[in-house]
mmCIF file of the N, C-alpha and C atoms, coordinates in Angstrom:
data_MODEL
# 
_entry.id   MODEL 
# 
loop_
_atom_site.group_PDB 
_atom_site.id 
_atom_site.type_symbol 
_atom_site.label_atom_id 
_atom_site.label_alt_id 
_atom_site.label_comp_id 
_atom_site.label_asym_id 
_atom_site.label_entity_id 
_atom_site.label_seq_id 
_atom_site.pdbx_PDB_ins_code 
_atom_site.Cartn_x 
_atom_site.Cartn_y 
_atom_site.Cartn_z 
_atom_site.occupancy 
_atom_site.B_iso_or_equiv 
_atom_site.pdbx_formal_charge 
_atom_site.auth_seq_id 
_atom_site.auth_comp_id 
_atom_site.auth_asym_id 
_atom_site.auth_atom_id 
_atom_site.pdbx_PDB_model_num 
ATOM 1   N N  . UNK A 1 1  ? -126.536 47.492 79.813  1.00 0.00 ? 1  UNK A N  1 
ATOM 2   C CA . UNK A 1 1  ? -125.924 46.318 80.414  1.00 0.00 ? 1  UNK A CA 1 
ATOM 3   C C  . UNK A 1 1  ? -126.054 46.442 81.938  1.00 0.00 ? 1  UNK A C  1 
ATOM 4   N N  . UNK A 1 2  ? -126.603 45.285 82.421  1.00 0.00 ? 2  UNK A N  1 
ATOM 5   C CA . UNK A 1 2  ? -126.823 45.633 84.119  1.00 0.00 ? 2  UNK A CA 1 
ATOM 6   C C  . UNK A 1 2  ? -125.067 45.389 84.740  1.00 0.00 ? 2  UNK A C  1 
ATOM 7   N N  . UNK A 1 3  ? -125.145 45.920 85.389  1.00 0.00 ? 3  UNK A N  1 
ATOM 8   C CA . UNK A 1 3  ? -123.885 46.035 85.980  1.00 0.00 ? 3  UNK A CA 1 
ATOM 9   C C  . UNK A 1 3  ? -123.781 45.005 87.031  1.00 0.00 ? 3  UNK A C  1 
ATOM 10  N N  . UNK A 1 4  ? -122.559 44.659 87.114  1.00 0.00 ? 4  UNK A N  1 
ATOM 11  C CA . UNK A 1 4  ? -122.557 43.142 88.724  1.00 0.00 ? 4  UNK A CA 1 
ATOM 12  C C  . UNK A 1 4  ? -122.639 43.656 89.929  1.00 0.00 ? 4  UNK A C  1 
ATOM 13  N N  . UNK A 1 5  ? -122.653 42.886 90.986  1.00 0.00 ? 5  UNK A N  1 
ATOM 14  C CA . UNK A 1 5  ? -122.940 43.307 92.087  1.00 0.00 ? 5  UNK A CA 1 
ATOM 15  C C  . UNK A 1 5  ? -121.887 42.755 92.800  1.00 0.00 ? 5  UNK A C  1 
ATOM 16  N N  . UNK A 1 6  ? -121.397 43.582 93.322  1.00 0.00 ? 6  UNK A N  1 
ATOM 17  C CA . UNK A 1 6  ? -119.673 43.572 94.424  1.00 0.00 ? 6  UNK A CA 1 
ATOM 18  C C  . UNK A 1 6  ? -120.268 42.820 95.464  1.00 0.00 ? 6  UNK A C  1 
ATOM 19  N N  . UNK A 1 7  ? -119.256 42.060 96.044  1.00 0.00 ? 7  UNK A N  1 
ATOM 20  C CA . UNK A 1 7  ? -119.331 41.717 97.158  1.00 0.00 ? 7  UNK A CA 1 
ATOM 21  C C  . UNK A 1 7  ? -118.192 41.520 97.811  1.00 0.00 ? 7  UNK A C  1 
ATOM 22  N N  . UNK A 1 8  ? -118.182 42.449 99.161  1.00 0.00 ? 8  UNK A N  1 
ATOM 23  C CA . UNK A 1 8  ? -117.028 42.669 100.117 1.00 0.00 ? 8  UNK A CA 1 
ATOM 24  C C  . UNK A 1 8  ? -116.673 41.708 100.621 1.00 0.00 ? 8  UNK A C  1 
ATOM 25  N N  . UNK A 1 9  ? -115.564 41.518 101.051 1.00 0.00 ? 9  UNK A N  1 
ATOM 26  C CA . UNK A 1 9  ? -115.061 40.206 101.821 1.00 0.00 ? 9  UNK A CA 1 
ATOM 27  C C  . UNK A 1 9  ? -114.119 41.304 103.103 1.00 0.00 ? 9  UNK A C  1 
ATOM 28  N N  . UNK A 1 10 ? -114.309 41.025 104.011 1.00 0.00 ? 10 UNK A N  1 
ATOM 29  C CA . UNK A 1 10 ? -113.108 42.108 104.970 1.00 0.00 ? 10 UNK A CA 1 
ATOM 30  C C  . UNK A 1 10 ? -112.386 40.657 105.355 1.00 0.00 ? 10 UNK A C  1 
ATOM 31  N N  . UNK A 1 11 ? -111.207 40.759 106.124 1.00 0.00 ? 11 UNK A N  1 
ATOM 32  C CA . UNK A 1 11 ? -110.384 39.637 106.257 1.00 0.00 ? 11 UNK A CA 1 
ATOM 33  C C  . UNK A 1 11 ? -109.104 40.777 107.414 1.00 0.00 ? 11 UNK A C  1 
ATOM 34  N N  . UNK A 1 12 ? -109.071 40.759 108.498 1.00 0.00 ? 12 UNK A N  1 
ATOM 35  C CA . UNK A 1 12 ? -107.563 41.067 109.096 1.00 0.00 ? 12 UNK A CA 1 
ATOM 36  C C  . UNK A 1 12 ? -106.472 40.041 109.841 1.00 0.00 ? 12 UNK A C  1 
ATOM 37  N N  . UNK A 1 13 ? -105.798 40.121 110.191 1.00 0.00 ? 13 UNK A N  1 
ATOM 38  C CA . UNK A 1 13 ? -104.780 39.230 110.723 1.00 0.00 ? 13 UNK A CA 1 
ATOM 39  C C  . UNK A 1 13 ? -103.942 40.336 111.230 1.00 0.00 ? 13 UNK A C  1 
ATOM 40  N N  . UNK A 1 14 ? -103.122 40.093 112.707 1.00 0.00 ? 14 UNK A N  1 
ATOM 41  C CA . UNK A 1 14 ? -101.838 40.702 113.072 1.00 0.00 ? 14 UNK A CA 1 
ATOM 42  C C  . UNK A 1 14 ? -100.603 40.284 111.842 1.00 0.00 ? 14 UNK A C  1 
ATOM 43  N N  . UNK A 1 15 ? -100.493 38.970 111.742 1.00 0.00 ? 15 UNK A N  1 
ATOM 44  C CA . UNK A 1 15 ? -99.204  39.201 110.953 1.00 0.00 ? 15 UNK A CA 1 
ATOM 45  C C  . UNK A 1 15 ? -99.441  38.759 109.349 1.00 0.00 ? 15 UNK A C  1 
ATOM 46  N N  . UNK A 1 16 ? -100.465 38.115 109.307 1.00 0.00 ? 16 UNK A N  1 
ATOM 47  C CA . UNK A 1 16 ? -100.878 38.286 107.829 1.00 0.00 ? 16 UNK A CA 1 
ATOM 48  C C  . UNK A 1 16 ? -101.717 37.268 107.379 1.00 0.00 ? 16 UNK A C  1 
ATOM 49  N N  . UNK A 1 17 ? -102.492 36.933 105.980 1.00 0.00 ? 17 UNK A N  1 
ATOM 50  C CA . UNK A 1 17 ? -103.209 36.042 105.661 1.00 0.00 ? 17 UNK A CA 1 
ATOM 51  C C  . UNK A 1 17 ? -103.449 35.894 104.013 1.00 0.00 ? 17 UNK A C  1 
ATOM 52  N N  . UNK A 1 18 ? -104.026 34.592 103.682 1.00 0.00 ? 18 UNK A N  1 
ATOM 53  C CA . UNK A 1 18 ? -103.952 34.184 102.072 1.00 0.00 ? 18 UNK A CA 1 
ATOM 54  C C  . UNK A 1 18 ? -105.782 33.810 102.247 1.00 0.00 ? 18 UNK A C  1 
ATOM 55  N N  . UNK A 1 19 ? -106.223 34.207 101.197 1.00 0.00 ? 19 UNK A N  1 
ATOM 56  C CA . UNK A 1 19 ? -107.296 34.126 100.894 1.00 0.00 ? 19 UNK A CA 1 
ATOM 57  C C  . UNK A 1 19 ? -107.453 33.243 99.737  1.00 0.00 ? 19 UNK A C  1 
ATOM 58  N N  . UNK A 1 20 ? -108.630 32.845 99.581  1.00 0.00 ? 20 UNK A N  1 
ATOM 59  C CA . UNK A 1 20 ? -108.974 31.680 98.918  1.00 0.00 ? 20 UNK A CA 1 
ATOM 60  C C  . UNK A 1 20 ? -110.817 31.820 98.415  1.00 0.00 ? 20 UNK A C  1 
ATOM 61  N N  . UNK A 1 21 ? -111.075 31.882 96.440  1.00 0.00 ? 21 UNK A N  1 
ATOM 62  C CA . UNK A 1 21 ? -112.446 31.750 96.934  1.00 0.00 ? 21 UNK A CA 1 
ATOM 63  C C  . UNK A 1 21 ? -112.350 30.698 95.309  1.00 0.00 ? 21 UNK A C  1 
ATOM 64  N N  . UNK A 1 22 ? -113.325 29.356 95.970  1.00 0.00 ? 22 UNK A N  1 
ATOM 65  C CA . UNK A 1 22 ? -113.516 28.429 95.118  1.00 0.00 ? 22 UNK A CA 1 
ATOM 66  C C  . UNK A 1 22 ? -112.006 27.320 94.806  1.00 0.00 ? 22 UNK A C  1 
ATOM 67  N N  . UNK A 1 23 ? -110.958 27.921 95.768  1.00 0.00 ? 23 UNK A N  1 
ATOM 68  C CA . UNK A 1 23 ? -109.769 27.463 95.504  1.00 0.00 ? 23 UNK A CA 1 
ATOM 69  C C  . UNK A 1 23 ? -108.771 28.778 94.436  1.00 0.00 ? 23 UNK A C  1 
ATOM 70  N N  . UNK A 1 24 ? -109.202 29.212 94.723  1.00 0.00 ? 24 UNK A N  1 
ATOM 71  C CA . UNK A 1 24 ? -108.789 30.728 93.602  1.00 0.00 ? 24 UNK A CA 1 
ATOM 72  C C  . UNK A 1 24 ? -108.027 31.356 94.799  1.00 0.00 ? 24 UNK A C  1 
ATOM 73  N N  . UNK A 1 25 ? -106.700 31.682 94.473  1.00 0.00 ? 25 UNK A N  1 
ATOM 74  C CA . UNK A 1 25 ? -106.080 33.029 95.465  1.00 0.00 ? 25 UNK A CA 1 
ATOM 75  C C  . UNK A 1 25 ? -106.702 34.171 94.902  1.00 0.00 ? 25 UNK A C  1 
ATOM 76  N N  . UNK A 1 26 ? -107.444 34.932 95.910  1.00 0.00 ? 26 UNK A N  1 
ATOM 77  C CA . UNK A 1 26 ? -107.853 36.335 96.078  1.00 0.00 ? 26 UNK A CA 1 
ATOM 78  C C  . UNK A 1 26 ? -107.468 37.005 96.470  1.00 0.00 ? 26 UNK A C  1 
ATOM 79  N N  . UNK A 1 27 ? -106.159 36.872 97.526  1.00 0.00 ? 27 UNK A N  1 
ATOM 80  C CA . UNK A 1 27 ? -105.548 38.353 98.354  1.00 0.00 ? 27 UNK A CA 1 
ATOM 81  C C  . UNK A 1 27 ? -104.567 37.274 98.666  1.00 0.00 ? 27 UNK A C  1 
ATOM 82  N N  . UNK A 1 28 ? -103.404 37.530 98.763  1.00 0.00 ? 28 UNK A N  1 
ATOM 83  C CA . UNK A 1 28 ? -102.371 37.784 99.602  1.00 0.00 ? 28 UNK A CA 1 
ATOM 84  C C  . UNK A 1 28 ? -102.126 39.020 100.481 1.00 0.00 ? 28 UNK A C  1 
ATOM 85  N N  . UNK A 1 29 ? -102.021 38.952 102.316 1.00 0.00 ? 29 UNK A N  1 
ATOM 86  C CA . UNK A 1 29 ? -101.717 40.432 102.626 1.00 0.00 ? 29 UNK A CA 1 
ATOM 87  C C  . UNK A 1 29 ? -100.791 39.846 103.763 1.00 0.00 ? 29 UNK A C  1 
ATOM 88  N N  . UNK A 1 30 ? -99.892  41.115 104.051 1.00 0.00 ? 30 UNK A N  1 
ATOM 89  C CA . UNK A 1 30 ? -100.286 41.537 105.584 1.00 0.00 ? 30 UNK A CA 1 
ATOM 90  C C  . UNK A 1 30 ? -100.990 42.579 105.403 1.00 0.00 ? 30 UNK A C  1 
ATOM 91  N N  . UNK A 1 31 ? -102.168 42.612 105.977 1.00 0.00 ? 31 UNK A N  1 
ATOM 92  C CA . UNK A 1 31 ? -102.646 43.680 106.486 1.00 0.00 ? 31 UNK A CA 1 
ATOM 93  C C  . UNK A 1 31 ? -102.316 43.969 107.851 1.00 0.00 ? 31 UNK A C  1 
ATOM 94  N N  . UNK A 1 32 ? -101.565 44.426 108.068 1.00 0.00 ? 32 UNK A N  1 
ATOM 95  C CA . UNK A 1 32 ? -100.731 44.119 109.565 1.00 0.00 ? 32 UNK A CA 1 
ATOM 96  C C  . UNK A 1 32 ? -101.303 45.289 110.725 1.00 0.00 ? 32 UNK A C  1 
ATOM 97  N N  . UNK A 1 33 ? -101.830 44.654 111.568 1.00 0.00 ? 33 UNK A N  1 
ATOM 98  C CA . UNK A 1 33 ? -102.480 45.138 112.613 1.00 0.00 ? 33 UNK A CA 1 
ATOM 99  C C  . UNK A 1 33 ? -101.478 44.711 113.945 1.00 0.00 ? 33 UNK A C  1 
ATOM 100 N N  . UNK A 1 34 ? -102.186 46.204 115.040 1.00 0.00 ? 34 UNK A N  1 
ATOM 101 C CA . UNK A 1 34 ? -101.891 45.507 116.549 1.00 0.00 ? 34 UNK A CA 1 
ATOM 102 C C  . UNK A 1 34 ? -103.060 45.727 117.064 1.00 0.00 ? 34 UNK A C  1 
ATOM 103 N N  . UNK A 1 35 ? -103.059 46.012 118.571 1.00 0.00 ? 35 UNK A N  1 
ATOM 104 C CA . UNK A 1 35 ? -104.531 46.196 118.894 1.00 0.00 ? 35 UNK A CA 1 
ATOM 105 C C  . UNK A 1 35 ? -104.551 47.131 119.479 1.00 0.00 ? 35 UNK A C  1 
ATOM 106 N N  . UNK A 1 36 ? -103.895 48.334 119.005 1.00 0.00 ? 36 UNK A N  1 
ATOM 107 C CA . UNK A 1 36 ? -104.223 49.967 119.093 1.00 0.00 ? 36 UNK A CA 1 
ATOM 108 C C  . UNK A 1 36 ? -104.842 50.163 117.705 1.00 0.00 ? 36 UNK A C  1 
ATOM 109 N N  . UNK A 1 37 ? -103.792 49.587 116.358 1.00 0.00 ? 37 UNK A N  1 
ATOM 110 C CA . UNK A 1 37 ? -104.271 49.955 115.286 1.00 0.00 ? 37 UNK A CA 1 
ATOM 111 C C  . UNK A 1 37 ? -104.349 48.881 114.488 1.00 0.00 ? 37 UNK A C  1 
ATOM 112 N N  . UNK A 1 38 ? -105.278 48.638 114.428 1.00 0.00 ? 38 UNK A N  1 
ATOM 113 C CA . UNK A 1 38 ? -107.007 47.824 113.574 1.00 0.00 ? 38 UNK A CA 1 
ATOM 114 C C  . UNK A 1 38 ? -106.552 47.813 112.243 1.00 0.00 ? 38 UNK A C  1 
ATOM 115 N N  . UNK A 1 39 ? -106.248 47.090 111.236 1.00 0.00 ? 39 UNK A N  1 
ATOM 116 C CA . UNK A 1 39 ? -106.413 47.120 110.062 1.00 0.00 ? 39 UNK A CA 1 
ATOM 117 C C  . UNK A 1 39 ? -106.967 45.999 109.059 1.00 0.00 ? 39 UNK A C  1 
ATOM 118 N N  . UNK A 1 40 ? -107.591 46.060 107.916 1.00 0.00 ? 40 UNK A N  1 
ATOM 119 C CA . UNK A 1 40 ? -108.020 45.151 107.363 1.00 0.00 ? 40 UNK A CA 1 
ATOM 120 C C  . UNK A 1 40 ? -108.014 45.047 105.830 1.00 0.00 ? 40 UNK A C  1 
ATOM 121 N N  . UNK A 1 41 ? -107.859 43.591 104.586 1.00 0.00 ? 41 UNK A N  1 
ATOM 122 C CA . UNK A 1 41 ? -108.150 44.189 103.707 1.00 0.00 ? 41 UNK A CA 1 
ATOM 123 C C  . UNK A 1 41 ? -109.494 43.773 103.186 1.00 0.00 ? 41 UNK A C  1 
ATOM 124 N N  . UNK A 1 42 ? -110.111 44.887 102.614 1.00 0.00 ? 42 UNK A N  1 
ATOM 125 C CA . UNK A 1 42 ? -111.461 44.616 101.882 1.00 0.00 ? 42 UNK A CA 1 
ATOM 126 C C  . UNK A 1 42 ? -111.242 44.190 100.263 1.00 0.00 ? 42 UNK A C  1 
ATOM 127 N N  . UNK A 1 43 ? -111.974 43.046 99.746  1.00 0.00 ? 43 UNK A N  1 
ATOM 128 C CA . UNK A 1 43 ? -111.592 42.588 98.382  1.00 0.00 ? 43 UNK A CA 1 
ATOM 129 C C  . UNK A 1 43 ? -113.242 42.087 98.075  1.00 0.00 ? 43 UNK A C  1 
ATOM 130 N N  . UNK A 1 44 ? -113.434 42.397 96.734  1.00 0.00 ? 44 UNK A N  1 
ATOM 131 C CA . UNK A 1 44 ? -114.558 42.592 96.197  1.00 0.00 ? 44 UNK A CA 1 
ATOM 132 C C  . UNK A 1 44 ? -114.498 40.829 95.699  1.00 0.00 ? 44 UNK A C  1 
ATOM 133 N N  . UNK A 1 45 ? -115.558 39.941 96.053  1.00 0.00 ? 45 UNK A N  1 
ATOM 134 C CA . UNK A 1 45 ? -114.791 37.994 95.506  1.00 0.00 ? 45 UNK A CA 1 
ATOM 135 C C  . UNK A 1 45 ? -116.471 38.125 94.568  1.00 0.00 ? 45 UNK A C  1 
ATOM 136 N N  . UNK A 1 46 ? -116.951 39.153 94.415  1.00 0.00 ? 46 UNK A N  1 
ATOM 137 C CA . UNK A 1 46 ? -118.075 38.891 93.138  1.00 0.00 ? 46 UNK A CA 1 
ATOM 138 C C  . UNK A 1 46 ? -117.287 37.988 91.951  1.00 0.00 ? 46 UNK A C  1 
ATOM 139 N N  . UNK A 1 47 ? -116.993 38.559 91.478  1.00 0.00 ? 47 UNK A N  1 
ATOM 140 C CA . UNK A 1 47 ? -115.680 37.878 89.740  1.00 0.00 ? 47 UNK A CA 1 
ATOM 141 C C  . UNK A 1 47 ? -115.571 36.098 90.061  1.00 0.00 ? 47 UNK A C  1 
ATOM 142 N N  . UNK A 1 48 ? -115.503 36.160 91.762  1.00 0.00 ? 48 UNK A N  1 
ATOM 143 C CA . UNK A 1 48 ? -114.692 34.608 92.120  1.00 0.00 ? 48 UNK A CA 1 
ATOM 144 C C  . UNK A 1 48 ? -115.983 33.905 92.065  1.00 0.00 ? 48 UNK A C  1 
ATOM 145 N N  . UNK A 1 49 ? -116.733 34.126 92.518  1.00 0.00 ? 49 UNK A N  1 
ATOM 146 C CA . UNK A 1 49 ? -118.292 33.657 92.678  1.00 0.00 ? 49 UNK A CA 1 
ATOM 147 C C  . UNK A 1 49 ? -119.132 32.469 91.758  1.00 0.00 ? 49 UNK A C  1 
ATOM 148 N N  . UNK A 1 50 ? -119.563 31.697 91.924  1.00 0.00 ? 50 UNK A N  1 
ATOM 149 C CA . UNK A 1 50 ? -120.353 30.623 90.955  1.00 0.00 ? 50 UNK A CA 1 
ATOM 150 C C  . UNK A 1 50 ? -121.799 30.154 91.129  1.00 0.00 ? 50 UNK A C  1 
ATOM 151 N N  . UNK A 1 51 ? -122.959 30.165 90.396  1.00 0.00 ? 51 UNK A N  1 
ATOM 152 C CA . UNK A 1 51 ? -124.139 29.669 90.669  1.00 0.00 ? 51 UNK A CA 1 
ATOM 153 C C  . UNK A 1 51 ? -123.632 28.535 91.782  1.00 0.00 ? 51 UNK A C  1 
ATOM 154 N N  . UNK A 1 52 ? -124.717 28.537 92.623  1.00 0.00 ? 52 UNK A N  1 
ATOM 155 C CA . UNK A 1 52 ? -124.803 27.585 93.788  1.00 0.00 ? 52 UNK A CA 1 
ATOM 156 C C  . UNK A 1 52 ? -123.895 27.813 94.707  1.00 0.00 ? 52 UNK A C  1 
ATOM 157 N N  . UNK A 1 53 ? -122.915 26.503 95.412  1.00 0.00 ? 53 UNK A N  1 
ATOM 158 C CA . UNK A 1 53 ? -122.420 26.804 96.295  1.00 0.00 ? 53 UNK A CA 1 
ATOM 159 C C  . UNK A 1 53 ? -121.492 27.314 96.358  1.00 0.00 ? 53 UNK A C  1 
ATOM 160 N N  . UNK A 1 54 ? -120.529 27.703 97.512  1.00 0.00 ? 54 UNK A N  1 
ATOM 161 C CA . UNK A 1 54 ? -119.318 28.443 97.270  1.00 0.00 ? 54 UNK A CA 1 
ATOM 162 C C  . UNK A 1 54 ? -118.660 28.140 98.205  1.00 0.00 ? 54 UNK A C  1 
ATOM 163 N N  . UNK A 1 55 ? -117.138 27.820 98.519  1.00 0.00 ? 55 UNK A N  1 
ATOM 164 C CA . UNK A 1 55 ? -115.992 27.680 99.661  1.00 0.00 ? 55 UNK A CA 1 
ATOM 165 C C  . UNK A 1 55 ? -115.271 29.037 99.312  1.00 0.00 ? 55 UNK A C  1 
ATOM 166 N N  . UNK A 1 56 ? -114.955 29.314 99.979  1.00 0.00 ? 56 UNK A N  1 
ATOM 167 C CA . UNK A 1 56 ? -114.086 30.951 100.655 1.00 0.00 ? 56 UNK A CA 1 
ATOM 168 C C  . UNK A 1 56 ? -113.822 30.358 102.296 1.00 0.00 ? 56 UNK A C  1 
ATOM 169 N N  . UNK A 1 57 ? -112.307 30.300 101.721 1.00 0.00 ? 57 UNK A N  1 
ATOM 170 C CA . UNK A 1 57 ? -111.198 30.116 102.699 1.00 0.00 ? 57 UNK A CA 1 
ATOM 171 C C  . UNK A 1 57 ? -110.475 31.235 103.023 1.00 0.00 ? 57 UNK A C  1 
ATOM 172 N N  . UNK A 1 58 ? -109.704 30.670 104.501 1.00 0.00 ? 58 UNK A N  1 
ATOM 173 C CA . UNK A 1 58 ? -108.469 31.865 104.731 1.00 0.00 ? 58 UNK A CA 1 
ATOM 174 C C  . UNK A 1 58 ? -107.634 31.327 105.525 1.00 0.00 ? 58 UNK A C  1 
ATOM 175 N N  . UNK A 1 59 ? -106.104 31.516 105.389 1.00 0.00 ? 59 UNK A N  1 
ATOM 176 C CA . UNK A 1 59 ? -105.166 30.914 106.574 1.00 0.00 ? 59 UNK A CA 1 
ATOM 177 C C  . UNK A 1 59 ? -104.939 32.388 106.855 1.00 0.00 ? 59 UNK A C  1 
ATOM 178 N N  . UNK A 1 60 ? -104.462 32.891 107.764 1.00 0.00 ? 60 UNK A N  1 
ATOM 179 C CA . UNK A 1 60 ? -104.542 33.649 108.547 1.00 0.00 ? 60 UNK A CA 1 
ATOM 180 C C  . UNK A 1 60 ? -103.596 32.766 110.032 1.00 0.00 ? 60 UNK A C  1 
ATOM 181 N N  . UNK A 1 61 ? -102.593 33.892 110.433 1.00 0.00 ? 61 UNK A N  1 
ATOM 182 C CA . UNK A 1 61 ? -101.302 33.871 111.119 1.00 0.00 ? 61 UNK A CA 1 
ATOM 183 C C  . UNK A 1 61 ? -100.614 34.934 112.059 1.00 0.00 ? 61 UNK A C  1 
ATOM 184 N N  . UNK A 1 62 ? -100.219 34.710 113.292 1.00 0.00 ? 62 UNK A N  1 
ATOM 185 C CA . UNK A 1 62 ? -99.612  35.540 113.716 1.00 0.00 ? 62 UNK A CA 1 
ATOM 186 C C  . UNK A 1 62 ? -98.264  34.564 114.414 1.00 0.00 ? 62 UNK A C  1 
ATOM 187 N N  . UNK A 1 63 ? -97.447  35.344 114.157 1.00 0.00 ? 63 UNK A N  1 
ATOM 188 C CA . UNK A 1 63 ? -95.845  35.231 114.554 1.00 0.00 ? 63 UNK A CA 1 
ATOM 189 C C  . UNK A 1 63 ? -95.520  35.366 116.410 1.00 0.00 ? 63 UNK A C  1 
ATOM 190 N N  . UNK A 1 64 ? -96.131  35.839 116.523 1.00 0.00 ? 64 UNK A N  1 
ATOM 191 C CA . UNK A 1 64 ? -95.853  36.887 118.393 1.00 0.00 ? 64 UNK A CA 1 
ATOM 192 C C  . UNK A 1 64 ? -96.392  35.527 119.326 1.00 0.00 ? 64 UNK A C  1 
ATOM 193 N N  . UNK A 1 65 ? -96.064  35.737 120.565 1.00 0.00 ? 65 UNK A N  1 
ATOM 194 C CA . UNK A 1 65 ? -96.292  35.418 121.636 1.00 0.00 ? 65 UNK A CA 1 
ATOM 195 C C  . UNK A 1 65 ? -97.154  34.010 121.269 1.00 0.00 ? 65 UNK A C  1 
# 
C-alpha cells in the first residue's frame, strides 16, 4: 500500500489562531509566542486535502498593544 504524503502547514501567532482547510477546523492553538521566544504549530492538512483546488484559512490574533 503506498503510503500518503504529509503535508506541513506551520502557522504562529503571539496570542493565538484557528485554522481552517476546505472549511474544516484543523488546529485550534495558542501557540503563544513573544519575540525572544518564537513558537509555532506544525499540522500535517494532507487528510484535509481534495483533488483540485483548495482554501486553507487562518484567523490569527493578538491581544497586546
Amino acid at each position: 500500500m503506498k503510503e500518503q504524503p504529509r503535508i506541513h502547514y506551520n502557522i504562529s501567532a503571539i496570542t493565538g489562531t484557528d485554522c481552517f482547510v476546505n472549511g474544516k477546523p484543523v488546529c485550534f492553538g495558542p501557540a503563544r509566542a513573544d519575540l525572544e521566544h518564537w513558537t509555532f504549530e506544525s499540522i500535517d492538512i494532507a487528510p484535509f486535502l481534495k483533488p483540485g483546488k483548495n482554501v486553507i484559512a487562518a484567523t490569527v490574533w493578538n491581544f497586546g498593544e
